[in-house]
MARTORTOR-264483 format. One record per residue (C-alpha): residue in three letters; y, x, z. Coordinates in nm, 2 decimals. Layout:
N
resn: ALA&c2: Y&c1: X&c3: Z
...
***
This chain:
101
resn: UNK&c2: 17.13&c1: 7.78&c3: -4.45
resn: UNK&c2: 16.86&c1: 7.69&c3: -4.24
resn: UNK&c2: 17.04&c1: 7.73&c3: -3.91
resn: UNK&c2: 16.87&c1: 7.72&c3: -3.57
resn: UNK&c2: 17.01&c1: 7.45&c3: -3.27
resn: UNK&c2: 17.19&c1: 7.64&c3: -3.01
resn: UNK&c2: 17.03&c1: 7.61&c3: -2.67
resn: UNK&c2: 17.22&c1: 7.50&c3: -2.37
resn: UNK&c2: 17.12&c1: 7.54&c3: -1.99
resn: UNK&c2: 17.33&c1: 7.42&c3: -1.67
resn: UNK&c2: 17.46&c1: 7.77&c3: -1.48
resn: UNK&c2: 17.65&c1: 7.60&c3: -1.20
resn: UNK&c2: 17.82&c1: 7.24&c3: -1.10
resn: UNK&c2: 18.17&c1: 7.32&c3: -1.00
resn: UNK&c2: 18.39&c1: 7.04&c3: -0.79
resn: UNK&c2: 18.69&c1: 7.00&c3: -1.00
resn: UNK&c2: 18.87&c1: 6.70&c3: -0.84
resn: UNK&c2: 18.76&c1: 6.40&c3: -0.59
resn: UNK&c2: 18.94&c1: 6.13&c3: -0.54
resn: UNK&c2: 18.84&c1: 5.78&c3: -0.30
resn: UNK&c2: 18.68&c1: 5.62&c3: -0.61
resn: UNK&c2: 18.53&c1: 5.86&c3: -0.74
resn: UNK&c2: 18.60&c1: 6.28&c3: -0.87
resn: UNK&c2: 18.52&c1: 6.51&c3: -1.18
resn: UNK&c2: 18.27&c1: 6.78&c3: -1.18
resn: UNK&c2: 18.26&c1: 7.08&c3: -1.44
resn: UNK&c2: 17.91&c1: 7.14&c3: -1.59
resn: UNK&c2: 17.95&c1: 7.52&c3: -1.63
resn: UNK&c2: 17.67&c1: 7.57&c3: -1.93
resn: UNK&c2: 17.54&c1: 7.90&c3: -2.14
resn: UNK&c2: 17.51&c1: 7.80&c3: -2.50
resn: UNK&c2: 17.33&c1: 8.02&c3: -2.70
resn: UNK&c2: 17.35&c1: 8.05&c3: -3.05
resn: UNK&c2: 17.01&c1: 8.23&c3: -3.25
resn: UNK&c2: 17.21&c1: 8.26&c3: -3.59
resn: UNK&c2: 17.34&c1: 8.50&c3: -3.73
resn: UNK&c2: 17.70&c1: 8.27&c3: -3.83
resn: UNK&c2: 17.91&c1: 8.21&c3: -3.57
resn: UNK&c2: 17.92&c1: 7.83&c3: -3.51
resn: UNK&c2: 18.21&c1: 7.58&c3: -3.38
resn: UNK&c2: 18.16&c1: 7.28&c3: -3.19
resn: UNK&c2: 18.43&c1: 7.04&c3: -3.20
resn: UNK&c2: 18.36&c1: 6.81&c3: -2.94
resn: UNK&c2: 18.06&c1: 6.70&c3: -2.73
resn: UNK&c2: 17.96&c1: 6.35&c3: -2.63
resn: UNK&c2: 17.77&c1: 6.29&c3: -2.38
resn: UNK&c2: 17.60&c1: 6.02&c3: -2.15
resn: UNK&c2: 17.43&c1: 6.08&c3: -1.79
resn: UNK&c2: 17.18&c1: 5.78&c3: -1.67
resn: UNK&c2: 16.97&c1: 5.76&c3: -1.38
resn: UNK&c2: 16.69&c1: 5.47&c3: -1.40
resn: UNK&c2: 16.89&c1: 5.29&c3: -1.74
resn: UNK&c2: 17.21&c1: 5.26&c3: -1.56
resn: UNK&c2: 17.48&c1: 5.45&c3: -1.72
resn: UNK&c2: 17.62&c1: 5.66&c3: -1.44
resn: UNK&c2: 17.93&c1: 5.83&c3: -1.67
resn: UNK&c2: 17.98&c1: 5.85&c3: -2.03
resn: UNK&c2: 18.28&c1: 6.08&c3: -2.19
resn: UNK&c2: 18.38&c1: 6.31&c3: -2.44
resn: UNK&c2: 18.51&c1: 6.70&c3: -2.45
resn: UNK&c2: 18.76&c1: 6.75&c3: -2.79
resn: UNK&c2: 18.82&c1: 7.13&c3: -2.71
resn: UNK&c2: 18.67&c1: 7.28&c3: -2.97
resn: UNK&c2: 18.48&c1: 7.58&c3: -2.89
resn: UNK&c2: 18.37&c1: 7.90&c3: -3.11
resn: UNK&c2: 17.97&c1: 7.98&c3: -3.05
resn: UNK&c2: 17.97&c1: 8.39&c3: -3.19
resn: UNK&c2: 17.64&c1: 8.48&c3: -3.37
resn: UNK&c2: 17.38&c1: 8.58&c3: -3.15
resn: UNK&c2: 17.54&c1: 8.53&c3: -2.83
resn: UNK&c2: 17.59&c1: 8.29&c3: -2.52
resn: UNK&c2: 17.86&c1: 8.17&c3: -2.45
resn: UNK&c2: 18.02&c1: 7.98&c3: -2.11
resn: UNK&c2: 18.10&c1: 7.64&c3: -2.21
resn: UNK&c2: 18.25&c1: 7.40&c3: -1.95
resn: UNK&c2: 18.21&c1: 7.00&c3: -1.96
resn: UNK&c2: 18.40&c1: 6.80&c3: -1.74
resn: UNK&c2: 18.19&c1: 6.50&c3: -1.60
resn: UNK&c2: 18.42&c1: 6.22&c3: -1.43
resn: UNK&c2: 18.19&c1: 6.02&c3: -1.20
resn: UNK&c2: 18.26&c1: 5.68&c3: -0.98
resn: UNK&c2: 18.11&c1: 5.70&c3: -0.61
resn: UNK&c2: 17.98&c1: 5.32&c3: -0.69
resn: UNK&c2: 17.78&c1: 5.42&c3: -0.96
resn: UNK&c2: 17.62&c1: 5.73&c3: -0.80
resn: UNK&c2: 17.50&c1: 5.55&c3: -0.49
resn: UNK&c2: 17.36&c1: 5.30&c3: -0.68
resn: UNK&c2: 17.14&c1: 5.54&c3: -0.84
resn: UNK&c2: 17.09&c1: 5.74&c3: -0.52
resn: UNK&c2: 16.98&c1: 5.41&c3: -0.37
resn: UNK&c2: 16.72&c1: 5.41&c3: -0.65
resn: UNK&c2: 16.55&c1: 5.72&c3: -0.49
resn: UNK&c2: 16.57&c1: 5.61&c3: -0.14
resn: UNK&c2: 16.38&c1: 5.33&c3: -0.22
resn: UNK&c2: 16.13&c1: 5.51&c3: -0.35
resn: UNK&c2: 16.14&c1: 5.34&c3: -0.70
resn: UNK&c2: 16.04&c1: 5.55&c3: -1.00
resn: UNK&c2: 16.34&c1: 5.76&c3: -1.13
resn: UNK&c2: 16.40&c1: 5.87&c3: -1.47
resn: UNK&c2: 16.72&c1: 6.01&c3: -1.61
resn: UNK&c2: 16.82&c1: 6.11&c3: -1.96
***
């Protein structure tokens, strides 16, 4: 078929819920799909590091419908701990080299 990879870009970062421990935020993404098939995505996995330490890790199982030759809104729920995002924030404040993936 020769189909294209969609490409995805970060819109906004909406607060969805915090908590003491910790909260969930919603990635709101545009996914854009160049072909001219309408594509489904049944579920995204996904990891967020900061400096090799694994700052959340999930899944979303709502599949979504990507039309031909459009964007479309696509929201991912990200469930952080507090612990885990100071740690890296403490990274930056210590001026240590930062990479993320």
């Amino acid at each position: 078929l020769g189909l294209k990879e969609p490409k995805a870009q970060i819109k906004s970062v909406q607060i969805e819920k915090l908590q003491l421990d910790g909260g969930v935020l919603n990635l709101v993404c545009e996914v854009e799909n160049p072909n001219s098939v309408d594509l489904k995505i049944d579920s995204i996995d996904y990891q967020l590091s900061l400096n090799n330490k694994n700052l959340t890790s999930s899944s979303m199982t709502q599949a979504t419908q990507l039309k031909a030759n459009e964007k479309t809104e696509v929201i991912i729920p990200v469930a952080f701990k507090y612990s885990d995002v100071f740690a890296g924030i403490g990274d930056l404040l210590n001026a240590k080299p930062v990479s993320y993936k």
